[in-house]
Steps between C-alpha positions, in 0.01 A plus 500: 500500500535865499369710184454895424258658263804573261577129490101414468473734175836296278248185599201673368678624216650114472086419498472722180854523322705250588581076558675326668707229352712162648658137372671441830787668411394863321299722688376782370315813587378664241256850373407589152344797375438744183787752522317778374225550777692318803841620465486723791343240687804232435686721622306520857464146459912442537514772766266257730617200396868621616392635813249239595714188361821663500546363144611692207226570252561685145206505251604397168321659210493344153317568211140350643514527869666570794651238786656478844662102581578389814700132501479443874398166678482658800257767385257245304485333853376726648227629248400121520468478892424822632249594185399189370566574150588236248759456249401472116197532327181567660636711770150654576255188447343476873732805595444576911635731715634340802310583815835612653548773255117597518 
């Protein structure tokens, strides 16, 4: 499958900031940060994330950090196949970039 460098960096920052969460019938996207140093990037983050997954994306701040959610089957899919990421906890345990993407 096709993939641009935008679309490469919401992975990498999925790598650092974010999970990835399903129970076979919620699927969710998800990026957390601290709002007061990553504000401004939240906000880039949304940009890409509507114009590479055309998927609407508003950051959320509360009192203790900042978040963008995604529910989207479709979109956990295809972190899953193309990227080989992995839903829940230990997201980066044995973490490998796929040849493909290399």
């Amino acid at each position: 499958m096709e993939t641009t460098p935008e679309e490469l960096e919401l992975v990498g920052a999925l790598f650092g900031d974010g999970n990835i969460y399903t129970n076979k019938r919620k699927y969710l996207v998800a990026f957390t940060g601290n709002p007061k140093n990553e504000a401004e990037y939240f906000e880039k983050l949304a940009f890409l994330i509507e114009k590479e997954w055309s998927k609407k994306a508003t950051p959320k701040i509360r009192s203790k950090g900042i978040r963008i959610a995604l529910y989207s089957k479709e979109l956990v899919l295809r972190l899953t196949a193309v990227f080989g990421l992995v839903p829940g906890k230990g997201k980066c345990d044995g973490l490998v970039i796929p040849q493909h993407i290399l």
